[in-house]
C-alpha positions in Angstrom: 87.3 112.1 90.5 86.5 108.9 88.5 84.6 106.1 91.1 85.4 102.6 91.9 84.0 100.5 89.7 82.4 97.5 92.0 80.5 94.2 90.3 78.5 93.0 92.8 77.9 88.6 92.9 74.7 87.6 95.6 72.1 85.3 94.7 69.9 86.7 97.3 68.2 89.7 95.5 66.9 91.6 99.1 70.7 91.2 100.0 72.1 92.7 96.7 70.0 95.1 97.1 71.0 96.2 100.5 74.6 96.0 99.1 74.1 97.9 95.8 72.2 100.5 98.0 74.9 101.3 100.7 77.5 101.1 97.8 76.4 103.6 95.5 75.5 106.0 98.4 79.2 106.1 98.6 80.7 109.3 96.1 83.5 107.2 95.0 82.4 104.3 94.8 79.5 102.5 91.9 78.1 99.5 91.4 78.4 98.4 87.1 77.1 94.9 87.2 74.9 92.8 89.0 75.3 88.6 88.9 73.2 85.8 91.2 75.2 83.2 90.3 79.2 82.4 89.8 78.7 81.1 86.3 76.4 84.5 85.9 79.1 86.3 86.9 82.2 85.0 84.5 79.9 85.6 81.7 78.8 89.3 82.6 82.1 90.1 83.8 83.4 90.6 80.4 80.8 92.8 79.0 81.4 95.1 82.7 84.9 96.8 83.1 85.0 96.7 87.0 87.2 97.4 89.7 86.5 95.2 92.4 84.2 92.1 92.7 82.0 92.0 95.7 80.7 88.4 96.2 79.3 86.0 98.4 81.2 83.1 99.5 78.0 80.8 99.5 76.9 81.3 95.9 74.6 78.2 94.5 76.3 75.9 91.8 79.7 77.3 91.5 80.9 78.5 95.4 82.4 82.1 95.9 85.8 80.3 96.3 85.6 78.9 93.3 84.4 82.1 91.2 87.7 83.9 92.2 89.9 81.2 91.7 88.3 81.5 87.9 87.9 85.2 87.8 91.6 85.3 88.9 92.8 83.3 86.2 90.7 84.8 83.8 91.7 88.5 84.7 94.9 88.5 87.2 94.1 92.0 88.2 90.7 92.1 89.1 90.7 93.0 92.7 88.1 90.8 95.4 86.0 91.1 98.0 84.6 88.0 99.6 81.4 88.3 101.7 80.3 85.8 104.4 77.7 85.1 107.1 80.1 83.0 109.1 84.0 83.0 110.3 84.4 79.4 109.3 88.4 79.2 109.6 88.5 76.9 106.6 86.6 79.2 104.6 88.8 82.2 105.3 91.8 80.7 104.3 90.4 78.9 101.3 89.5 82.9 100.5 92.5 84.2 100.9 94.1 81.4 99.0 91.8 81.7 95.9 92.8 85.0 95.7 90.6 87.4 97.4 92.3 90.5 98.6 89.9 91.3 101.4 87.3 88.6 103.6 84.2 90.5 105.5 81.7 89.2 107.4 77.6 90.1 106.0 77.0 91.1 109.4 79.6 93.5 110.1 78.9 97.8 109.4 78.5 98.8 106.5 81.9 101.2 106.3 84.1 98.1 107.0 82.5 96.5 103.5 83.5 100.2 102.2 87.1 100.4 103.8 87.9 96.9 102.6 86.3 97.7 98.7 88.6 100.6 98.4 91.8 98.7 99.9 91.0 96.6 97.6 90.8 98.9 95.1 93.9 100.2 96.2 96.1 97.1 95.7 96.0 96.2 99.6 94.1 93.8 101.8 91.4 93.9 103.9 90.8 91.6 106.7 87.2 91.8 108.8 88.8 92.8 112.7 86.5 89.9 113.6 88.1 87.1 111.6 92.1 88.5 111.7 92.6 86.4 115.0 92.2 83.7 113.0 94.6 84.5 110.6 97.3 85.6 113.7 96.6 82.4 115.1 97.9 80.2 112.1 100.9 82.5 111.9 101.7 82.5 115.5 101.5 78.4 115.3 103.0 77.7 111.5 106.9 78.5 111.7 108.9 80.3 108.8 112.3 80.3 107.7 114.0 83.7 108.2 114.3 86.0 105.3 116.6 88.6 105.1 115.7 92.2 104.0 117.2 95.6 103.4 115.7 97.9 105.4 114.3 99.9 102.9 112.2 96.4 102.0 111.7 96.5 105.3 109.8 99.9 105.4 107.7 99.0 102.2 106.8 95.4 104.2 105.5 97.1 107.1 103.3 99.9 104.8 101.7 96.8 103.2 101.2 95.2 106.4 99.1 98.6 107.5 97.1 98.2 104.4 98.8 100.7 102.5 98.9 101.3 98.8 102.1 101.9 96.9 101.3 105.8 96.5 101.0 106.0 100.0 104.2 104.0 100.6 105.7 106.0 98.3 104.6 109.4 100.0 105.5 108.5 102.9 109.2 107.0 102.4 109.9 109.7 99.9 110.3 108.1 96.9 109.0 107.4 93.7 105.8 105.0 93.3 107.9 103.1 90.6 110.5 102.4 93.3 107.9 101.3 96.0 106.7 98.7 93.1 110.0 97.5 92.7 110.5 96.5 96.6 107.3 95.1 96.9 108.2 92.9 93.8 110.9 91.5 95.4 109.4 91.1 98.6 107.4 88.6 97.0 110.5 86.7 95.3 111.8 86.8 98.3 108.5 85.4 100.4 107.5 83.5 97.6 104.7 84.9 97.7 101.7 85.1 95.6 100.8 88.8 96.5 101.4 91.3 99.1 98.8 89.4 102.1 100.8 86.4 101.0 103.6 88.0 102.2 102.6 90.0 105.2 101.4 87.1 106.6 105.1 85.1 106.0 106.6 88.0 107.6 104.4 88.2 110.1 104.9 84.2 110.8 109.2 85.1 111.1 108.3 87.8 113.5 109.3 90.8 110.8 106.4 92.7 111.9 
């Protein structure tokens, strides 16, 4: 079974090392690439095929919000991880909306790092249980117009919204993973959405979920 490639961005070294430790403990998962800085990171990034990037929100010089906004544009596909000491609510959602596909918190177990680096991996999102109510409380207070779905849209929304990826949709409806991509495309013409958290979170804001 091939690992999860993970390219880790913390200036602290004793940190990094803690991380780098814990991940490549994991079978599936291994650390490629090591980087202390954002600009460090968009450099070295080339040269390392990776996965996931695992990096800190408070990076020196260029912030960790700021390193995804660029990694996304430079790579759409690279999948992220954002690590943080605090649950600012600012920061979370300025995570979320640079493009991060799961937020944890430095001081939270090390298997909830793990879980989120392979939803990430995975094509879903990961949200830290200790930052989500803040999340739920800007949906519950941020109204959205209705959208209608099919129900089988309506199945794939609610297997995103557990964190599922789309062979695990698939499985579980019964159909063919190429079919499961096709809803969740249109969920997000249909959310407007920028990705599938981008949507689970409108649908959980019209009460869909």
């Amino acid at each position: 079974m091939s690992k999860i490639k993970v390219f880790l961005v913390e200036d602290h070294s004793f940190t990094r090392d803690g991380l780098r430790a814990a991940i490549n403990f994991q079978n599936d998962l291994e650390v490629v690439g090591e980087a202390r800085s954002g600009e460090e990171a968009l450099e070295l990034l080339v040269g390392h095929p990776s996965d996931v990037v695992v990096l800190d929100i408070g990076l020196p010089g260029i912030d960790g919000i700021e390193t995804a906004r660029r990694i996304k544009a430079l790579e759409p596909r690279m999948r992220m991880v954002m690590l943080t000491a605090h649950q600012l609510r600012e920061e979370v959602f300025a995570a979320l909306a640079s493009g991060a596909d799961a937020y944890c918190l430095k001081s939270a177990d090390p298997t909830l790092l793990m879980l989120a680096i392979r939803a990430a991996a995975a094509g879903s999102a990961y949200l830290d249980p200790q930052i989500a109510h803040l999340v739920l409380e800007r949906v519950s207070q941020t109204p959205e117009p209705e959208t209608h779905l099919t129900p089988r849209e309506l199945e794939v929304l609610r297997g995103i919204a557990e964190g599922w990826g789309n062979k695990e949709i698939a499985a579980v409806l019964g159909v063919s993973v190429s079919t499961v991509k096709s809803h969740v495309q249109d969920l997000l013409e249909k959310f407007s959405a920028s990705d599938r958290t981008h949507a689970a979170v409108k649908a959980l804001r019209q009460g869909l979920l």
